[in-house]
C-alpha positions as CSV (number, residue, x, y, z in Angstrom):
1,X,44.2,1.5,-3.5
2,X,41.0,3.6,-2.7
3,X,40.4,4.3,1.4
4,X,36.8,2.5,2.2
5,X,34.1,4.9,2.7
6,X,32.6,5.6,6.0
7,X,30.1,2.9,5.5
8,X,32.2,0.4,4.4
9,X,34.6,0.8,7.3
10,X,31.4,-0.1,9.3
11,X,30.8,-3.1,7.3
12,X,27.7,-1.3,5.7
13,X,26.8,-0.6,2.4
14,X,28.9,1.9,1.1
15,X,25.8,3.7,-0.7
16,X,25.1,4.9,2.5
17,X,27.3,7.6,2.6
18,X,25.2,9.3,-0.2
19,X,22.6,10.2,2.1
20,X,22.9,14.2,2.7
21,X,21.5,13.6,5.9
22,X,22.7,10.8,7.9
23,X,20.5,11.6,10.6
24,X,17.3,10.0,8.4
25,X,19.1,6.3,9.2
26,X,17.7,5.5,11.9
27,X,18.0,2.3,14.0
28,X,15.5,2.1,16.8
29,X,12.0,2.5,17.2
30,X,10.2,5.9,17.9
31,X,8.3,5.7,21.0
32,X,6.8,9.0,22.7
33,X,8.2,11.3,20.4
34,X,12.0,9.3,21.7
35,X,14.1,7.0,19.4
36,X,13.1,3.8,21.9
37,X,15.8,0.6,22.1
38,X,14.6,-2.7,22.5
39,X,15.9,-5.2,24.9
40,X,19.0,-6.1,23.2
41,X,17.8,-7.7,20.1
42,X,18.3,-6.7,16.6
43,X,17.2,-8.0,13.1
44,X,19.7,-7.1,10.1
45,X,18.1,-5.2,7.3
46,X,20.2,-5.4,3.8
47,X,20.2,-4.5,0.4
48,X,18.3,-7.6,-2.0
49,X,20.1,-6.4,-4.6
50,X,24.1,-6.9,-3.5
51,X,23.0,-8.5,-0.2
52,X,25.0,-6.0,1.7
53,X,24.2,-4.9,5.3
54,X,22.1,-2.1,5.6
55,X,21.2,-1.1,9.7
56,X,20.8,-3.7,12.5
57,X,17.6,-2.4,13.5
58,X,15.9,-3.1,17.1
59,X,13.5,-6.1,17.2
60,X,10.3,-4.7,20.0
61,X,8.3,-7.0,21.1
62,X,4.8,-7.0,22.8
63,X,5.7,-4.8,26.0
64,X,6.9,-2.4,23.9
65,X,4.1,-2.8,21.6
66,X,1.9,-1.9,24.7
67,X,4.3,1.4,25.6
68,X,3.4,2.8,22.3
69,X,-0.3,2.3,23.0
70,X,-0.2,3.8,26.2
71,X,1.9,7.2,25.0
72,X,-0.7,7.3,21.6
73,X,-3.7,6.9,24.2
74,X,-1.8,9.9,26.3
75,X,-1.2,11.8,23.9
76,X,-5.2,11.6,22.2
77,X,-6.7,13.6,24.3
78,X,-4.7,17.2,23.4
79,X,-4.1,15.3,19.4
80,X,-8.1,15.4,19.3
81,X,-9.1,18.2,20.8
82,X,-6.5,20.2,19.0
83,X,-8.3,23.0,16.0
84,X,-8.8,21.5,12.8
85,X,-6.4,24.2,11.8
86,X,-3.7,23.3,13.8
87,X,-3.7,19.7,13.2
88,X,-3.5,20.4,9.2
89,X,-0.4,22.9,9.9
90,X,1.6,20.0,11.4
91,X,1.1,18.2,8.4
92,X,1.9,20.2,6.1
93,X,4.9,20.7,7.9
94,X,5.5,17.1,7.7
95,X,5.1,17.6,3.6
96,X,7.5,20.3,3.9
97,X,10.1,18.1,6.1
98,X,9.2,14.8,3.7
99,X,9.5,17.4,0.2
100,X,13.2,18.4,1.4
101,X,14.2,14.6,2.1
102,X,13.3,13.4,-0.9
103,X,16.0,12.4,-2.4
104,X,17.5,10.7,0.7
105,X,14.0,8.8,1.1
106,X,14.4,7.3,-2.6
107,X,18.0,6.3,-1.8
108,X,17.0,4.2,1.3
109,X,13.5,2.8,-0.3
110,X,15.8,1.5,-3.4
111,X,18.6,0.3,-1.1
112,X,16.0,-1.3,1.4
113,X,13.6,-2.7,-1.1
114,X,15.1,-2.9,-3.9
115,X,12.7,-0.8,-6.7
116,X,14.9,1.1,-9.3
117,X,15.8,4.6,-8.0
118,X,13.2,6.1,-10.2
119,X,10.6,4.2,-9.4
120,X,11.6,4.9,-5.8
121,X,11.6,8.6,-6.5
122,X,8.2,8.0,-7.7
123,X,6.8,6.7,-4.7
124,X,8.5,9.7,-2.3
125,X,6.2,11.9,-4.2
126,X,3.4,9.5,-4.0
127,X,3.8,9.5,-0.5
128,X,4.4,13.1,-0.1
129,X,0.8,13.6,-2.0
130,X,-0.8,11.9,0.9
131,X,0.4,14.0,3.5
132,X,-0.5,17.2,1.6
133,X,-4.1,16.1,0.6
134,X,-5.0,14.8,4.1
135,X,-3.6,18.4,5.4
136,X,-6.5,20.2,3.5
137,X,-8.9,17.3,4.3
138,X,-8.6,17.8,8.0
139,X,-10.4,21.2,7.7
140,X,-13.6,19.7,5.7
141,X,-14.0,16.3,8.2
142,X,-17.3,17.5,8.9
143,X,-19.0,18.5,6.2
144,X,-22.4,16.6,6.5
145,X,-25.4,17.4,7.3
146,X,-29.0,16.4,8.5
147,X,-32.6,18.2,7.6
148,X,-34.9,17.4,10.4
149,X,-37.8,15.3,10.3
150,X,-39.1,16.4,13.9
151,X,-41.3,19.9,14.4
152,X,-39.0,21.6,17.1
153,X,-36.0,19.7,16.6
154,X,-32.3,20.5,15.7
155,X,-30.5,17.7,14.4
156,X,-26.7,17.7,13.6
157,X,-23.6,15.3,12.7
158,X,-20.3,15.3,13.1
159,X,-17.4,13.1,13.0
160,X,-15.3,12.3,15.8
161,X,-12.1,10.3,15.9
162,X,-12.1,7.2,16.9
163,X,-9.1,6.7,19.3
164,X,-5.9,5.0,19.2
165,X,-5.5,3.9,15.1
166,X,-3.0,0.7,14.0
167,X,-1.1,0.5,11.0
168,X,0.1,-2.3,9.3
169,X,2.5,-2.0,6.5
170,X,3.9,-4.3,4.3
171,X,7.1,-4.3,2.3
172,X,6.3,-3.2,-1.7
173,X,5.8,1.3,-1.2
174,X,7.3,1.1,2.5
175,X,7.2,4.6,2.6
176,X,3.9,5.7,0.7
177,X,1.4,3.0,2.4
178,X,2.2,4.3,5.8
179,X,1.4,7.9,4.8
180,X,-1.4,7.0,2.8
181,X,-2.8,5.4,6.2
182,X,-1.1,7.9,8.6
183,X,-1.9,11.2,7.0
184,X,-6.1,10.5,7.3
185,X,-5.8,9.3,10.4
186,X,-4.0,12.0,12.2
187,X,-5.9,15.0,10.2
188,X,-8.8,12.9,11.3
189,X,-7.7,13.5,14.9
190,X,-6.7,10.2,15.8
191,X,-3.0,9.0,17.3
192,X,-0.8,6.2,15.1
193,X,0.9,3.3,16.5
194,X,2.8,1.5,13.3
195,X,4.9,-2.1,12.3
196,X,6.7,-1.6,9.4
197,X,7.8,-4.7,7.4
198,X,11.1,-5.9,8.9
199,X,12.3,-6.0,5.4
200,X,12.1,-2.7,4.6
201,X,11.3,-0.4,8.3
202,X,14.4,2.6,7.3
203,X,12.2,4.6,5.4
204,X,9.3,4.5,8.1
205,X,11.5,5.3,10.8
206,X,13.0,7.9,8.8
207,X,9.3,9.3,8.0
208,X,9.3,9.2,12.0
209,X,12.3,11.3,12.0
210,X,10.8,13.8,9.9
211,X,7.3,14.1,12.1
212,X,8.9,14.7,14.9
213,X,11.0,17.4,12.9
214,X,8.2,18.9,11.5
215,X,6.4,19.3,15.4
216,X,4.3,16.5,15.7
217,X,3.6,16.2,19.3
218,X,5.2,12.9,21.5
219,X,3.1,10.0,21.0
220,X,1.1,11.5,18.4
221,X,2.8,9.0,15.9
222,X,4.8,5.9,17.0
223,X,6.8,3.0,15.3
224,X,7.7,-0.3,16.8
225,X,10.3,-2.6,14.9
226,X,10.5,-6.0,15.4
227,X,8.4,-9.4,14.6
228,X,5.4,-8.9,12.5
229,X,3.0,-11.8,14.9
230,X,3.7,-10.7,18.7
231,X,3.6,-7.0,17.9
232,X,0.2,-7.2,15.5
233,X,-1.6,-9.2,18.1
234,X,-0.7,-6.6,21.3
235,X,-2.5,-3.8,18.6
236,X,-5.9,-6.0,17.5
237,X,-6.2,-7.1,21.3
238,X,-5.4,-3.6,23.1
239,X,-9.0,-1.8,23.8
240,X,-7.7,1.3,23.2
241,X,-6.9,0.9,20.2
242,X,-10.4,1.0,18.0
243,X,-8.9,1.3,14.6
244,X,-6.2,-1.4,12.7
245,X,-5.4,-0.4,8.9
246,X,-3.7,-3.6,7.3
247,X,-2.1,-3.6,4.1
248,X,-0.4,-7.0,2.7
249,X,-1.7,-10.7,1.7
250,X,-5.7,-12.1,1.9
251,X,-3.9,-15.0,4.1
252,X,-2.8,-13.0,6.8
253,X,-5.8,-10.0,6.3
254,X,-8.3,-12.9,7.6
255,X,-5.9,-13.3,10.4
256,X,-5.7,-9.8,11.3
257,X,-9.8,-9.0,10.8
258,X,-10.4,-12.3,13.4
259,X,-7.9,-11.1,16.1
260,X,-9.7,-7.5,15.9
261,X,-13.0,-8.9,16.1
262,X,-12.5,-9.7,19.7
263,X,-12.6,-6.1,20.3
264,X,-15.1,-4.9,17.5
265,X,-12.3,-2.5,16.0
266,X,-12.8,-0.6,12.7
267,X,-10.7,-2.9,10.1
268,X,-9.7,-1.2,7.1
269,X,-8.2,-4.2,4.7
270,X,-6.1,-4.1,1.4
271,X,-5.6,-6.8,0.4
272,X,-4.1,-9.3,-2.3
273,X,-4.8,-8.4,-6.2
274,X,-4.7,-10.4,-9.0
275,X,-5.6,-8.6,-11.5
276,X,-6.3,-9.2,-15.3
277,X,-5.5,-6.8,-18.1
278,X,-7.7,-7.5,-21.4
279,X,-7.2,-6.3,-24.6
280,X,-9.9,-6.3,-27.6
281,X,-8.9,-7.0,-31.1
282,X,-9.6,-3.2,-32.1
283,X,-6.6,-2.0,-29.6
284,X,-3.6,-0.1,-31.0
285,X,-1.1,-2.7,-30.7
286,X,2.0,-0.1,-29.7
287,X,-0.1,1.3,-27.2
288,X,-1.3,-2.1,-25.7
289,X,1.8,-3.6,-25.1
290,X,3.3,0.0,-23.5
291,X,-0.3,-0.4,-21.2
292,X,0.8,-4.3,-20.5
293,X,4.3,-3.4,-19.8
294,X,4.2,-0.8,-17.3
295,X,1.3,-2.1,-15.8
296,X,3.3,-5.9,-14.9
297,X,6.5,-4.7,-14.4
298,X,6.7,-1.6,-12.9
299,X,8.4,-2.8,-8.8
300,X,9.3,-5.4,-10.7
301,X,6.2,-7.5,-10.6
302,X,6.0,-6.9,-6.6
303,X,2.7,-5.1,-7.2
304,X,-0.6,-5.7,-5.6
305,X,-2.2,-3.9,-9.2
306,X,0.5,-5.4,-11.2
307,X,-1.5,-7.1,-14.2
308,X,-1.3,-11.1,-13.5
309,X,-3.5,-12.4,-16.1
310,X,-3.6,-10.6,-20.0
311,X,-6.4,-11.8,-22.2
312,X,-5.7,-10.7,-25.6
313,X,-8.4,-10.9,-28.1
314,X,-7.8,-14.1,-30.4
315,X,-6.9,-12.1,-34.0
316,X,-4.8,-9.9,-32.0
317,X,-3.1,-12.1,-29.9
318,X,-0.2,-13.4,-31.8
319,X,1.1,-10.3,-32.9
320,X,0.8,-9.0,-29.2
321,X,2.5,-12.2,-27.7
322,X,5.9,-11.6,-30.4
323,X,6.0,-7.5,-29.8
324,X,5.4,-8.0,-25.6
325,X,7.8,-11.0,-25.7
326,X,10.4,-8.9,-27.6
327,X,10.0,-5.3,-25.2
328,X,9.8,-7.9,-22.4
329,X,13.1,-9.4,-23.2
330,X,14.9,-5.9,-23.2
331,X,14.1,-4.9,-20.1
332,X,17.2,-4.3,-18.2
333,X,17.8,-6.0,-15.0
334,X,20.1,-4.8,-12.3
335,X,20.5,-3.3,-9.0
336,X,18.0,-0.4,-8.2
337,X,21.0,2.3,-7.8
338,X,21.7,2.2,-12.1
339,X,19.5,4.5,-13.0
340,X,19.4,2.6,-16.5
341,X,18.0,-0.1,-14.8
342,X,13.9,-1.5,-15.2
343,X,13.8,-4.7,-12.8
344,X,15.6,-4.8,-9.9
345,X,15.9,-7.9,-7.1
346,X,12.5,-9.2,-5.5
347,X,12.1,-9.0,-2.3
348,X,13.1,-12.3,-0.5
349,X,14.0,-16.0,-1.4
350,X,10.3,-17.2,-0.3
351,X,8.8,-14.4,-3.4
352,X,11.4,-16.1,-6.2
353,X,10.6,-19.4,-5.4
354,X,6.8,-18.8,-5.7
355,X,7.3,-17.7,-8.8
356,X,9.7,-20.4,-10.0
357,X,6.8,-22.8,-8.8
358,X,4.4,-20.8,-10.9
359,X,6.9,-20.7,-14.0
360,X,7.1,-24.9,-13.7
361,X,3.9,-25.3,-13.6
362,X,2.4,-23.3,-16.3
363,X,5.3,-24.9,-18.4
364,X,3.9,-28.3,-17.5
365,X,0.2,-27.4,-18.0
366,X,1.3,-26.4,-22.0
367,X,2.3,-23.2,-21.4
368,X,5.2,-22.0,-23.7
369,X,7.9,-19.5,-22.6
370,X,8.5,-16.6,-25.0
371,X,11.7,-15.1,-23.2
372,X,15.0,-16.3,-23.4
373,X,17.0,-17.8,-20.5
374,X,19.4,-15.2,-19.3
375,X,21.6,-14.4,-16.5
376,X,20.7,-12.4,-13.6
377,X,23.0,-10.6,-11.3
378,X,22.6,-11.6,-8.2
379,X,20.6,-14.6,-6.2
380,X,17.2,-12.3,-5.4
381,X,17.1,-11.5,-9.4
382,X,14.4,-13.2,-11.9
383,X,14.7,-12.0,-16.0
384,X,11.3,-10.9,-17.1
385,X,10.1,-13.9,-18.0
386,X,6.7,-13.7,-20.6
387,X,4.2,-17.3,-20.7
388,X,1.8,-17.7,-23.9
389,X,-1.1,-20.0,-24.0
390,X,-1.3,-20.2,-20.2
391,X,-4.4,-22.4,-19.2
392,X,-6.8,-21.2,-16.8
393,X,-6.3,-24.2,-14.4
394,X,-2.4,-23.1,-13.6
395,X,-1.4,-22.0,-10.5
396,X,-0.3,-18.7,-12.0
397,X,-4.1,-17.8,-13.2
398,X,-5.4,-18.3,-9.9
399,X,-2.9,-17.1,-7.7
400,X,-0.9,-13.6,-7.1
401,X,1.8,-13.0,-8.6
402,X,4.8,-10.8,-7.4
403,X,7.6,-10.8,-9.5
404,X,8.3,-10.4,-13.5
405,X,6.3,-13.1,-14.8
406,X,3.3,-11.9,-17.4
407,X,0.4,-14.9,-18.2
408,X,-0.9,-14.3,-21.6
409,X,-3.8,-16.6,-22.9
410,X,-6.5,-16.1,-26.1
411,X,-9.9,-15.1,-25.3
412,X,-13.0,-15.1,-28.4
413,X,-15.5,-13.2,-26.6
414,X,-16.7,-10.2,-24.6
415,X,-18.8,-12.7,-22.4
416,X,-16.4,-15.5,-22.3
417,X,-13.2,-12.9,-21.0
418,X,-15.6,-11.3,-18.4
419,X,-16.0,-14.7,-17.0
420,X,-12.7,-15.6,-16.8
421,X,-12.2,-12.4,-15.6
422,X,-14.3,-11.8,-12.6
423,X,-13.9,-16.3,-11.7
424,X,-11.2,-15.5,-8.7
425,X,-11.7,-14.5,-5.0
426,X,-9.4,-11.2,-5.8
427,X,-11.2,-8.3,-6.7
428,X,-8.6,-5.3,-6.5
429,X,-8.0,-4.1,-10.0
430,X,-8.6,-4.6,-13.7
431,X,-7.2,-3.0,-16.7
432,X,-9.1,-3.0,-20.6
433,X,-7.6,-2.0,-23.8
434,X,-10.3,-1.2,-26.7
435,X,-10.9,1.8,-28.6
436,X,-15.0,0.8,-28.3
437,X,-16.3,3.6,-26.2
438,X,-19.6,1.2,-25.5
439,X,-17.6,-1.8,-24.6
440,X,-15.6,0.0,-22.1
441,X,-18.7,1.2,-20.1
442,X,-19.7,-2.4,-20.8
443,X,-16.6,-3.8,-19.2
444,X,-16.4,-0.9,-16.5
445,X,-19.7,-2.0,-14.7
446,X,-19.3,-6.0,-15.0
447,X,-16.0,-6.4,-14.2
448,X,-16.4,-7.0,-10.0
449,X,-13.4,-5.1,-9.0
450,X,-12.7,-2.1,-7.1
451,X,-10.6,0.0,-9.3
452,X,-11.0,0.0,-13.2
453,X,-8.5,1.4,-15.6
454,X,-9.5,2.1,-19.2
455,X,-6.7,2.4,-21.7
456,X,-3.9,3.7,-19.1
457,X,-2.1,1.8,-16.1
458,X,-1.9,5.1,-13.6
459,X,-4.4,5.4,-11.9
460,X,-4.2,6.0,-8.0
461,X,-3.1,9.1,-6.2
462,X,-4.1,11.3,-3.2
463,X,-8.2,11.7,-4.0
464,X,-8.9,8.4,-5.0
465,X,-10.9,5.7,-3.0
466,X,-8.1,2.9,-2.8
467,X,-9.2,-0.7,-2.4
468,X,-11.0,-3.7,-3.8
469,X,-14.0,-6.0,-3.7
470,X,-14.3,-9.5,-2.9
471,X,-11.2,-10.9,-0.9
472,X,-9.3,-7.9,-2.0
473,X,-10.0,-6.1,1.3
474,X,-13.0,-4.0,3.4
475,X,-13.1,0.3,3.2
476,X,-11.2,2.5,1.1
477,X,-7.6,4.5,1.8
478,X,-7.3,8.1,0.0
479,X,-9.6,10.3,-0.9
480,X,-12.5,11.4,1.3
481,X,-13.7,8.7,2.1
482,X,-10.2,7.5,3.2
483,X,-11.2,9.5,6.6
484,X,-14.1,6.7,7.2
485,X,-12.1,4.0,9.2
486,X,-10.9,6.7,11.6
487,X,-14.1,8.7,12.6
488,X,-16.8,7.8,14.5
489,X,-20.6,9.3,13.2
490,X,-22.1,10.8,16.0
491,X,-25.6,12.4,15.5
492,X,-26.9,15.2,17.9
493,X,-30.7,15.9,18.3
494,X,-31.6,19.2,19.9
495,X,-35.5,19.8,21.1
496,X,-36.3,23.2,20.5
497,X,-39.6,23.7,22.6
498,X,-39.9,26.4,24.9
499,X,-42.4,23.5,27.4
500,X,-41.7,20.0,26.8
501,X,-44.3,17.9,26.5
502,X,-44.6,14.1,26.0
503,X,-46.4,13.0,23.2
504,X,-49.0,10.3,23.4
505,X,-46.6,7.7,21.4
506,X,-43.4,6.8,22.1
507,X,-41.6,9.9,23.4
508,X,-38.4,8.4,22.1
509,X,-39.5,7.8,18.3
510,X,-42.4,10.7,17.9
């Protein structure tokens, strides 16, 4: 008989003990540069895959909520004023601290959430990229300019932080949302408080473990752990802090933008996608169905760009339909440690039974199912499952979908498929297939979504604007412009004159 492991002594999953650094696990939240303990409380976080017990992590409430305000609000002050200089030399020491980890990170994302080990490795880098572009973009925050329109007159901008900044992050890339929000605030000057999803909070807290490795000062970057509601509504109602960055459902975004309105704080919002995929009768067919694939399944489904609705052109569509169904239907599902593995679990018992609902109903509207029935190994699995000839009217065409399930329906037109298109409230992202160079620009500039990818799924990374029109969410994360939300614009106007003199108009508009 083998002796347990460590872990499984403890009663915890025994892929635990493949971390090379134990010291990453982390179980409280990080308050003032201290690992903080709640009142007693604790929520279980485990593995969807196996079910297995992962960390019994601290549940914070609202006080506590409060004491991570007041040590990011201490801490601003020296954060702010710090050089430029300085401030981007503490995060790429971060990069440095999250570069060397990155292999223990993967382990706990896939354990935690689920997404196969690769995919998981994927997003450390991901999240890594965030950290090192924000690092270089904390040296160039002010980089505007004003020519004057006044004779004597010196007129300059320059962007300022804007205080205390809340994050919000949900469950799906638990580790490269909050760095994606994280790194552009602090190199824009401004001090983090953070709620993690309790699903998935070990790879934030271990991100917490590596800032304060790396020197981040205490209270430039806090985490509180606990319920979602109490601790989200201390942030959007705190005056100090002026900034909340929200990541996760259209739903709950509207609830989140009204709470901060009391307060007129800077909301940056991304928010639900649903996002169609269409592919034009002149496509490659191989090269279509690899752009389909990747882009539905890859975190198994649980994708806010994941493609939801594919329009295939009608004298390409059956021949699509067989050749998805069939690479659909090989797909291998399993837990997220097999590295052979393409789908792992979803998330919770709430996500598989939306997409059951979905499933029914399509089938009921006329729908037919292309994929076989098959078994899955564990409660939290669903097989890809591919739908043909899905009307426009079913559930799954006008809501999000976040698991395995791919909608395919027929479309004639260029006109007719930008209408079904563009007819939801989502606006995040859209994908087209056609080797028409003319009808791509076409589709590019009609199709009312934020983010447009032409003949490829990747498309996001460190220097792009992130984030969608419509009901898909308000501002942009990444890129330059990702430094908006957390700077204030303040323009200085210098009078030059060697005698001042009041003009006969108004001496405050001459």
């Amino acid at each position: 008989m083998h002796a347990l492991t460590h872990s499984a002594a403890a009663g915890l999953h025994p892929a635990l003990d493949r971390l090379s650094d134990r010291g990453l696990l982390r179980e409280c939240a990080y308050i003032g540069g201290r690992w903080s303990a709640g009142g007693g409380e604790k929520f279980a976080v485990t593995d969807p895959a196996s079910g297995m017990l992962l960390a019994r992590v601290d549940a914070l409430g609202a006080a506590d909520a409060r004491r991570a305000i007041d040590a990011a609000s201490g801490a601003l002050p020296e954060w702010k004023g710090m050089l430029p200089a300085a401030r981007s030399e503490l995060l790429r020491q971060w990069h440095a601290q999250v570069q060397s980890a990155r292999e223990d990170l993967a382990l706990l994302i896939t354990l935690e959430q689920g997404k196969p080990l690769a995919q998981a490795r994927g997003e450390v880098a991901y999240a890594a990229s965030f950290i090192a572009y924000y690092a270089d973009e904390a040296l160039r925050v002010n980089v505007e300019g004003v020519t004057s329109h006044l004779p004597d007159a010196r007129m300059w901008l320059q962007r300022e932080p804007v205080g205390v900044a809340a994050l919000l992050t949900p469950w799906n890339f638990p580790c490269a949302l909050l760095t994606r929000k994280a790194a552009a605030a602090l190199a824009a000057g401004c001090t983090v408080v953070s709620h993690p999803s309790s699903h998935t909070p070990l790879s934030a807290l271990a991100l917490a473990e590596l800032a304060g490795r790396a020197g981040l000062p205490p209270g430039v970057f806090n985490i509180v752990t606990g319920d979602a509601g109490p601790i989200a509504e201390t942030y959007c109602s705190d005056g100090r802090v002026r900034a909340i960055s929200f990541t996760g459902s259209t739903e709950i975004g509207r609830i989140v933008a009204r709470a901060a309105a009391s307060s007129v704080k800077r909301v940056v919002m991304e928010l639900g996608g649903h996002a169609p995929l269409i592919v034009f009768d002149d496509a490659d067919l191989g090269r279509a169905v690899d752009i389909a694939l990747d882009a539905k399944f890859a975190t198994s489904g649980q994708d806010c760009l994941a493609a939801n609705r594919i329009y295939v052109q009608r004298r390409l569509y059956a021949r699509f339909c067989t050749a998805f169904a069939h690479r659909a239907a090989g797909l291998r599902v399993g837990e997220g440690l097999d590295e052979a593995v393409d789908i792992g679990p979803l998330m919770h018992a709430g996500v598989k039974r939306k997409a059951q609902a979905q499933i029914a109903d399509a089938l009921q509207r006329g729908a037919r199912q292309l994929t076989p029935q098959r078994a899955v190994p564990g409660p939290l699995f669903l097989a890809p499952t591919v739908l043909a000839d899905v009307p426009d009217a079913a559930l799954i065409m006008r809501e999000e979908t976040f698991a395995p399930v791919a909608a395919l329906c027929p479309f004639d037109t260029e006109d007719e498929v930008l209408a079904r298109a563009n007819d939801t409230e989502y606006g995040l992202a859209a994908y087209v297939v056609t080797r028409d160079g003319a009808r791509a620009a076409r589709m590019a500039n009609a199709l009312d979504y934020g983010m447009v990818a032409i003949n490829r799924v990747k498309m996001t990374g460190a220097p792009v604007p992130f984030g969608g029109m419509k009901q898909s969410g308000i501002g942009r994360e990444g890129s330059r412009h990702g430094l908006e939300a957390f700077t204030d614009l303040k323009y200085i106007c210098l009078d030059l004159q060697r005698e001042h003199t009041l003009s006969n108009g108004d001496p405050h508009h001459a």
